[in-house]
C-alpha positions in Angstrom: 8.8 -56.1 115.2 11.3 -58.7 115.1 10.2 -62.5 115.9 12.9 -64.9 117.2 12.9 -68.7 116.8 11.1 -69.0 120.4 8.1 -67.0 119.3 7.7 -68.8 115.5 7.0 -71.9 117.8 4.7 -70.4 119.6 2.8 -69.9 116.8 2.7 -73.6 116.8 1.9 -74.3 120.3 -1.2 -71.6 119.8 -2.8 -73.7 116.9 -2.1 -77.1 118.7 -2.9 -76.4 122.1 -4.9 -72.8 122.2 -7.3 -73.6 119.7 -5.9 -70.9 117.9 -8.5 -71.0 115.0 -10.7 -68.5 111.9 -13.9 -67.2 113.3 -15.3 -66.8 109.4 -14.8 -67.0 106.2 -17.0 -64.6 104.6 -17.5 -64.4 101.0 -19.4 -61.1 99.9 -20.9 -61.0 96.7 -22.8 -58.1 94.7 -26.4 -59.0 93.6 -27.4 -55.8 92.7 -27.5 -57.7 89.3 -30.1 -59.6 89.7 -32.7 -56.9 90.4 -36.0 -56.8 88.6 -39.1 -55.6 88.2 -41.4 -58.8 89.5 -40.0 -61.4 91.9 -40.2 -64.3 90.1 -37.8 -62.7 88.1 -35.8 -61.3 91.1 -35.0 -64.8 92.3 -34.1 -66.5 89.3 -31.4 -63.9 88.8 -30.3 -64.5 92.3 -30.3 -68.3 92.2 -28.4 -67.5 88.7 -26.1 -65.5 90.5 -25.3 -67.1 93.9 -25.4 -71.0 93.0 -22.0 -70.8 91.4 -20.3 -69.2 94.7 -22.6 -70.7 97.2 -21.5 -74.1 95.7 -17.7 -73.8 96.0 -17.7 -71.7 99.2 -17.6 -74.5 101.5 -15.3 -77.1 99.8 -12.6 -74.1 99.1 -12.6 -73.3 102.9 -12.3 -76.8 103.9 -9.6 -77.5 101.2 -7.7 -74.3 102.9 -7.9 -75.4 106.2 -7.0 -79.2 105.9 -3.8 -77.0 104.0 -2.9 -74.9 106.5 -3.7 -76.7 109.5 -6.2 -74.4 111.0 -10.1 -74.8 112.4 -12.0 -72.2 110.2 -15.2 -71.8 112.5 -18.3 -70.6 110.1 -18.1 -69.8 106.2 -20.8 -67.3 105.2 -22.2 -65.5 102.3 -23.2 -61.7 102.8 -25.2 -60.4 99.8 -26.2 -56.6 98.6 -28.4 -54.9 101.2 -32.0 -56.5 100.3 -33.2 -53.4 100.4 -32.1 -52.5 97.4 -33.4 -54.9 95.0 -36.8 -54.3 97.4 -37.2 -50.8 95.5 -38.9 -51.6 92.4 -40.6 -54.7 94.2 -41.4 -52.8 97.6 -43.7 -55.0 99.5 -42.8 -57.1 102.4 -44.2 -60.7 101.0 -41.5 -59.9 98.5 -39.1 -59.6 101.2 -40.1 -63.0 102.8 -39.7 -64.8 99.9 -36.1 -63.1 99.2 -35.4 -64.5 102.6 -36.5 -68.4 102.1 -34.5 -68.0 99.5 -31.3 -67.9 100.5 -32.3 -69.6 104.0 -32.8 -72.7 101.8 -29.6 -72.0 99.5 -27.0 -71.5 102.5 -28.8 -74.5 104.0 -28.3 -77.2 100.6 -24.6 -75.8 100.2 -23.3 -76.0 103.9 -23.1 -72.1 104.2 -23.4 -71.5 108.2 -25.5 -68.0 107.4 -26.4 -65.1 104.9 -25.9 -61.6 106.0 -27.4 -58.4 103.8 -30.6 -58.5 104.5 -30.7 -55.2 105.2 -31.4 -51.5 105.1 -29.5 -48.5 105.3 -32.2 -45.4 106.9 -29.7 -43.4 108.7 -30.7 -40.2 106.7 -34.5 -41.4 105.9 -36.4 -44.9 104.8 -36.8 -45.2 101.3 -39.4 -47.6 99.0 -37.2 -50.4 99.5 -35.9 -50.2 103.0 -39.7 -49.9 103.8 -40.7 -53.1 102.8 -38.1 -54.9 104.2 -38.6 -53.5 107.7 -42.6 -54.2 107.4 -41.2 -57.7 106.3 -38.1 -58.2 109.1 -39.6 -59.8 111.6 -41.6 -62.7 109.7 -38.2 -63.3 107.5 -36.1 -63.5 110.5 -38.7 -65.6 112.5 -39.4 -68.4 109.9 -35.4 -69.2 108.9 -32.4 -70.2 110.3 -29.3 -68.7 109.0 -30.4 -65.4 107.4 -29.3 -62.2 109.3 -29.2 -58.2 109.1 -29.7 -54.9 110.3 -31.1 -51.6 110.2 -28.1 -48.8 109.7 -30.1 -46.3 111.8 -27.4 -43.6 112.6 -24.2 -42.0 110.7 -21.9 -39.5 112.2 -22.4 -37.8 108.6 -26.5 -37.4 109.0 -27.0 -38.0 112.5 -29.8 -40.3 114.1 -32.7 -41.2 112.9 -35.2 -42.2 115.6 -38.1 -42.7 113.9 -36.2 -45.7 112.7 -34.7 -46.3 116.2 -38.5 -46.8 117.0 -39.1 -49.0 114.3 -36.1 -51.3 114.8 -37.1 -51.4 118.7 -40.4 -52.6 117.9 -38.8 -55.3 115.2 -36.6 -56.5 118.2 -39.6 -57.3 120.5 -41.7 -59.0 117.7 -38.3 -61.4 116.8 -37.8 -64.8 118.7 -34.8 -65.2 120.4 -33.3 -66.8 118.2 -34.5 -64.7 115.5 -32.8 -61.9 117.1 -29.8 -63.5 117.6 -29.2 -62.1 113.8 -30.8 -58.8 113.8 -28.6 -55.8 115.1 -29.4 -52.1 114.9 -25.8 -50.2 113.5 -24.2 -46.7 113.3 -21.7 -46.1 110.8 -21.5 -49.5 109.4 -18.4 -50.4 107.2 -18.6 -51.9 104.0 -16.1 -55.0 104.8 -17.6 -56.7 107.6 -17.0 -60.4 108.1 -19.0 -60.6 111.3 -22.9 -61.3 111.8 -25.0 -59.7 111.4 -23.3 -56.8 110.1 -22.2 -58.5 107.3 -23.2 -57.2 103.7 -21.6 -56.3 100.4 -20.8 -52.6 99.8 -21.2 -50.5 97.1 -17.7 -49.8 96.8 -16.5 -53.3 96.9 -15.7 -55.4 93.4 -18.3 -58.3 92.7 -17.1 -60.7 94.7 -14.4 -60.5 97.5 -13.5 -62.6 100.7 -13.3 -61.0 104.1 -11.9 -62.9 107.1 -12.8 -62.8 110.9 -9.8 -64.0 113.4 -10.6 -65.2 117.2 -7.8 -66.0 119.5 -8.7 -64.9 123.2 -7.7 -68.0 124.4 -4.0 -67.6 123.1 -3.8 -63.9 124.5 -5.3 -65.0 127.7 -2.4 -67.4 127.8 0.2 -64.4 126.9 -1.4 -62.2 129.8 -1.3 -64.9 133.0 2.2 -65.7 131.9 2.8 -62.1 133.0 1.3 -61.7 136.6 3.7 -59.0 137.5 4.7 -57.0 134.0 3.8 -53.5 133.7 1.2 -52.4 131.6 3.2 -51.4 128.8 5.2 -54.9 128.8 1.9 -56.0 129.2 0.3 -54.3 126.2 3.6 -55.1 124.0 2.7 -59.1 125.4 -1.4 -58.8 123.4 0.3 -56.8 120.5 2.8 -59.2 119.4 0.1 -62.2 119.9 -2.2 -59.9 117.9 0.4 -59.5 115.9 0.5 -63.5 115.3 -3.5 -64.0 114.8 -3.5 -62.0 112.5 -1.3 -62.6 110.4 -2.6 -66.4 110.0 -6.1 -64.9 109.3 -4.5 -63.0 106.3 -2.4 -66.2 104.9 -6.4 -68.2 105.4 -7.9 -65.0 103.6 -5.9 -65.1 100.8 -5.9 -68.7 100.2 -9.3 -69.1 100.4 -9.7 -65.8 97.6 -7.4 -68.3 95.7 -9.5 -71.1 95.4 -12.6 -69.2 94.4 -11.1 -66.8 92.2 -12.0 -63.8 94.1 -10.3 -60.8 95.6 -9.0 -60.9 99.4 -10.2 -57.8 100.8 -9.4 -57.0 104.4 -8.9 -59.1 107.9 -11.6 -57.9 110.4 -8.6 -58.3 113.2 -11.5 -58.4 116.0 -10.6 -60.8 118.9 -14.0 -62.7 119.1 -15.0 -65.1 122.0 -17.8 -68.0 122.0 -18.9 -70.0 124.7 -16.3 -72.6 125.1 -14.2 -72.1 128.1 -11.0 -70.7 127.2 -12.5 -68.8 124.2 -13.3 -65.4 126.2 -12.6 -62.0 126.0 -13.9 -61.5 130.1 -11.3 -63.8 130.7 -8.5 -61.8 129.7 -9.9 -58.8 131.1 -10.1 -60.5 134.7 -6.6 -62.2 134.0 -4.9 -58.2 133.9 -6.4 -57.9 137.1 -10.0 -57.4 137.2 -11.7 -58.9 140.3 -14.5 -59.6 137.8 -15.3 -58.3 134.3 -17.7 -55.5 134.8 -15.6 -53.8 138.3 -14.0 -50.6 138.4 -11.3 -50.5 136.1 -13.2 -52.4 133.0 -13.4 -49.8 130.9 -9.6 -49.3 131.4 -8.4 -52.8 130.7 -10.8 -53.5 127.7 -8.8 -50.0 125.9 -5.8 -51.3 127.0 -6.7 -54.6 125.3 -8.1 -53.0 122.3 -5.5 -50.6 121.3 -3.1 -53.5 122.0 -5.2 -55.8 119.3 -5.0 -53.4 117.0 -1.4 -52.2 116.9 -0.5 -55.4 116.5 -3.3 -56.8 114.2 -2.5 -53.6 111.6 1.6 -54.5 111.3 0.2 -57.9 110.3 -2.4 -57.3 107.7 -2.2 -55.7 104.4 -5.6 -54.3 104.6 -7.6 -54.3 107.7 -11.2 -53.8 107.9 -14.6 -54.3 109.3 -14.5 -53.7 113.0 -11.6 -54.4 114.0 -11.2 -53.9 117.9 -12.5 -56.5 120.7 -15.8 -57.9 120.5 -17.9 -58.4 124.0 -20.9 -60.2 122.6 -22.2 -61.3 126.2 -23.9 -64.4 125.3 -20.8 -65.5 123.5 -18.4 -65.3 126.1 -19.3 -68.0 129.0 -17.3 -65.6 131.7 -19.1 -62.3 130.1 -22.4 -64.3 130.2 -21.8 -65.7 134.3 -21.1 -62.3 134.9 -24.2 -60.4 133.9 -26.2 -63.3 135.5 -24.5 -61.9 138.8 -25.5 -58.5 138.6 -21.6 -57.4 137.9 -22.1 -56.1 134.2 -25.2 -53.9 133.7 -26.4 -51.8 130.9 -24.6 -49.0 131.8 -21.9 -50.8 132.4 -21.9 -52.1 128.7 -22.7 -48.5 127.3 -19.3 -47.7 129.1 -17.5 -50.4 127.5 -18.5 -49.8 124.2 -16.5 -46.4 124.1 -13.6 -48.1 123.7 -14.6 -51.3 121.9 -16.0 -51.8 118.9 -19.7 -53.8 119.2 -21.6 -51.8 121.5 -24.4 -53.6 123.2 -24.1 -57.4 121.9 -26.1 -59.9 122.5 -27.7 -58.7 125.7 -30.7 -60.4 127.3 -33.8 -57.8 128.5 -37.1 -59.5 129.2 -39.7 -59.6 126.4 -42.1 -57.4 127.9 -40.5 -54.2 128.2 -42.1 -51.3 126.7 -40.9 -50.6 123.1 -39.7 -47.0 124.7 -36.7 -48.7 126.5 -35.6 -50.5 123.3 -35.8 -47.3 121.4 -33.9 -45.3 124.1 -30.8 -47.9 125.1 -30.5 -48.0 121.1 -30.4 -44.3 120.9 -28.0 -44.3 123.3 -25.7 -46.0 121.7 -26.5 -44.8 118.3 -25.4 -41.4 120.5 -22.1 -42.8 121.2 -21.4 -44.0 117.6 -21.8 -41.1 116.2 -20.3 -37.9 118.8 -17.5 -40.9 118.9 -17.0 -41.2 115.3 -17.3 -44.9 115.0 -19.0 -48.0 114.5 -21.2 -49.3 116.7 -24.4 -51.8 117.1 -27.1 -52.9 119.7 -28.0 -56.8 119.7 -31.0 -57.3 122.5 -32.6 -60.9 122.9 -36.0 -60.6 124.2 -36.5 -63.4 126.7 -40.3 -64.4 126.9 -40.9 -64.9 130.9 -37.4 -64.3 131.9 -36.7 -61.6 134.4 -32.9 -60.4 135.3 -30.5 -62.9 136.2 -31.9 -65.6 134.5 -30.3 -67.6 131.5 -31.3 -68.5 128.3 -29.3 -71.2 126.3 -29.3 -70.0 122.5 -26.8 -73.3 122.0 -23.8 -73.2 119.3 -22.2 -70.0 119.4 -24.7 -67.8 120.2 -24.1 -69.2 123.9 -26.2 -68.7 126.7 -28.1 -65.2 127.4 -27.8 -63.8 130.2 -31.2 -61.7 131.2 -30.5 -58.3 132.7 -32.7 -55.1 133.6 -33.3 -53.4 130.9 -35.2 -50.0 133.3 -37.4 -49.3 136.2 -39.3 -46.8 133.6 -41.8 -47.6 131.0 -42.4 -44.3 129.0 -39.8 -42.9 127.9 -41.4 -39.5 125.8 -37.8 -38.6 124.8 -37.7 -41.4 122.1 -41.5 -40.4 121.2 -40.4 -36.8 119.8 -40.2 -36.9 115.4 -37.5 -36.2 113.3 -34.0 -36.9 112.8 -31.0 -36.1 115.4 -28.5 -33.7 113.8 -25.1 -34.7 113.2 -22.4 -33.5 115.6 -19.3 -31.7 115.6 -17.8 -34.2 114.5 -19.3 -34.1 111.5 -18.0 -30.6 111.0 -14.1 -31.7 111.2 -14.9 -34.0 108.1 -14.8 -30.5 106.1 
C-alpha cells in the first residue's frame, strides 16, 4: 500500500487527538534458570535473575515514549510458566511464596503486572502444574499485579476436562479482582503481550520484548467518516489505519528492545479497548451499522473488522504474534459493558463472537454462586471452539458475590466495570462430570 502526504498526517492527528497510544510493553524473560531443589534457593535465583531487568524496564519505556511521542499504557514482565520450576518443589505454599515474590518485585520497580504464573495441562497435570493449581487461588487472592492461566485444551491433544473442572472451581474461589488475571486458554502462543496470557515460551531466546497496540478510537474515527462506503471501501478504511497502529507499535517495540539490550520479538497487532469513552471496540462495531453491539449482524461486522486489522497489521509488522485479531474484553470496553447490562450481549452471544475473534469469553460477569458445573461447561465450550477451530482462545469470568444479571461491578483502572449476566437456568450439568480427556479433532489430522 502506498501512503500519500494526507495520510502521513493523519498519523499525527491519531496520536494528538485520538489518543492513539501502546497498550503494553511486555518484557518476557526465561527463569527456567533459577530452578532448584528448595525454595529458598528458588527465590534467590529469581531475585538474581529478574532485578537487573525488572529495574530498567520502566525507565527504558518511559525514555521511549517521551522519544517518540507516544502514551505507552502498562509495562509488564511475563516470566517462565511457574509451573515449571514447581516440579522439583511441588507444593502449593511453594507456589504462594513464588507469587509474593514477584507481587512485591513488579510493585518496588513500577512494573504494572507479572504474567507466567502458570500451567500448561492440556494433555495431563504434571507434579508441578499440580501444586500451582492447589496454590492458584490463595496466590491470586493475596497480590495485586500477578496473573496467569491454566492452558486446558490444544487442538493437538484435545480437552482436558478434568482440568476444565479444576480451573472452574479456581474461578469461583478467586475475588473479583483476583480473577480479573486468571484466564482458562486453548492453544496458547508463546508471544503474548496481553494479560493474563502472557508468559515466556520455550522457544523464545532469554529475554525478548513483545508489544500490544490499541487504537479503536482512531478506527472508529476512520469508520463514521464513511457513513455510506461499501464494505470493501470500508474494510480497505480499518486496514490501512491498522496498517498505521501498527506500524508505530513496531518502531516502540524495537526501541524499547534497544534500550534494554534485548531482542524485539513480534507486535501482538490486537485492537484492544478500555473503559474510556472513545477507546471501544462496540463502538466501531455499532458505528458500521449495528443498532447495538450484540444484534443480528455482530458476528458479521466483528469478522469484517478482524480480517480488516489483520491485513493491515501484518503489511506493517515484521513479525506478528500473540493474538493478533480484536479483543472484546466486556468489562474493558464501556459500550460492550452498557450493553451486556441491557440484556443485548449474552453468553451465547459471546460464544458466537469469539469464532471470529481472538479472546473468547473476556472478562464476563456471572454471579458467584453458580454451580461449579456451569463454569466447567461455558469453559468447555469454548475450549470446543478453540480447538475444532484451530485457534486460540480463553474464558475470563468474574464471579460477582450478590450480584444477579444486569448489575455492574466497578473493577476501576482498566479492568472497567463488569457487567453481570446469566450465566444458566441449570445447575447440574453431568456432561462436564464424565472423566477423561476430549480427543483431538480433525483438525488435528490435517497437521499430518
Amino acid at each position: 500500500m502506498r501512503f500519500d502526504p494526507r495520510e502521513i498526517g493523519e498519523v499525527l492527528e491519531m496520536l494528538v487527538f485520538r489518543e492513539l497510544d501502546i497498550r503494553a510493553v511486555t518484557l518476557s524473560v526465561n527463569t527456567l534458570p533459577a530452578i532448584r531443589p528448595n525454595l529458598k534457593d528458588a527465590l534467590d535465583a529469581l531475585s538474581h535473575l529478574l532485578e537487573p531487568y525488572a529495574r530498567r524496564l520502566r525507565p527504558a519505556a518511559e525514555k521511549v515514549a517521551s522519544k517518540l511521542g507516544v502514551r505507552i499504557v502498562t509495562v509488564r514482565l511475563a516470566v517462565s510458566p511457574t509451573s515449571i520450576m514447581l516440579e522439583p518443589l511441588g507444593d502449593a505454599k511453594a507456589a504462594v511464596e513464588i507469587a509474593a515474590f514477584l507481587d512485591e518485585l513488579a510493585g518496588r520497580h513500577g512494573v504494572d503486572m507479572v504474567g507466567g504464573f502458570s500451567a500448561f495441562v492440556h494433555g495431563g497435570v504434571s507434579r508441578g502444574a499440580a501444586a500451582l493449581i492447589e496454590g492458584l487461588a490463595e496466590a491470586l487472592n493475596s497480590t495485586e499485579r500477578v496473573a496467569g492461566f491454566l492452558n486446558a485444551a490444544s487442538t493437538m491433544t484435545g480437552i482436558n476436562l478434568e482440568a476444565v473442572r479444576r480451573a472452574a472451581r479456581i474461578v469461583l474461589s478467586l475475588k473479583p479482582h483476583a480473577a480479573a488475571r486468571f484466564a482458562v486458554t486453548a492453544n496458547l502462543p508463546e508471544d503474548v503481550p496481553f494479560m493474563p496470557g502472557a508468559y515466556h515460551g520455550l522457544g523464545q531466546p532469554d529475554a525478548v520484548v513483545n508489544i500490544a497496540v490499541s487504537g479503536p478510537g482512531v478506527i472508529e474515527a476512520v469508520v463514521r467518516s464513511l457513513p455510506d462506503a461499501d464494505v470493501r471501501t470500508l474494510h480497505d478504511a480499518i486496514k490501512r489505519a491498522a496498517f498505521k497502529i501498527t506500524r508505530l507499535g513496531e518502531l516502540v517495540g524495537r526501541e524499547v528492545a534497544k534500550e534494554l539490550g534485548v531482542a524485539f520479538g513480534a507486535v501482538d497487532l490486537s485492537v484492544a479497548p478500555s473503559p474510556k469513552v472513545g477507546d471501544s471496540v462496540a463502538a466501531v462495531l455499532e458505528a458500521m451499522g449495528l443498532p447495538r453491539v450484540g444484534a443480528p449482524g455482530s458476528v458479521f461486522a466483528l469478522a469484517l473488522f478482524t480480517d480488516a486489522v489483520k491485513k493491515g497489521g501484518a503489511m506493517a509488522a515484521s513479525t506478528i504474534g500473540g493474538l493478533s485479531g480484536a479483543f472484546i474484553p466486556v468489562s474493558e470496553d464501556a459500550v460492550m459493558s452498557q450493553a451486556a447490562a441491557e440484556g443485548a450481549i449474552t453468553l451465547d452471544g459471546l460464544k458466537a463472537m469469539a469464532a471470529v475473534c481472538n479472546t473468547g469469553l473476556d472478562m464476563v460477569g456471572i454471579p458467584a454462586d453458580v454451580g461449579p458445573d456451569v463454569v466447567a461447561a461455558i469453559i468447555a465450550d469454548v475450549m470446543a471452539l478453540a480447538v475444532h477451530l484451530d485457534k486460540p482462545l480463553g474464558v475470563r469470568l468474574i464471579p460477582v458475590p450478590g450480584a444477579r444479571p444486569g448489575d455492574i461491578y466497578d473493577l476501576g483502572g482498566l479492568y472497567g466495570r463488569v457487567a453481570v449476566v446469566d450465566a444458566s437456568r441449570y445447575s447440574k450439568i453431568p456432561l462436564v462430570a464424565r472423566p477423561g480427556t476430549a480427543p483431538p479433532g480433525v483438525e488435528r489430522l490435517k497437521k499430518g
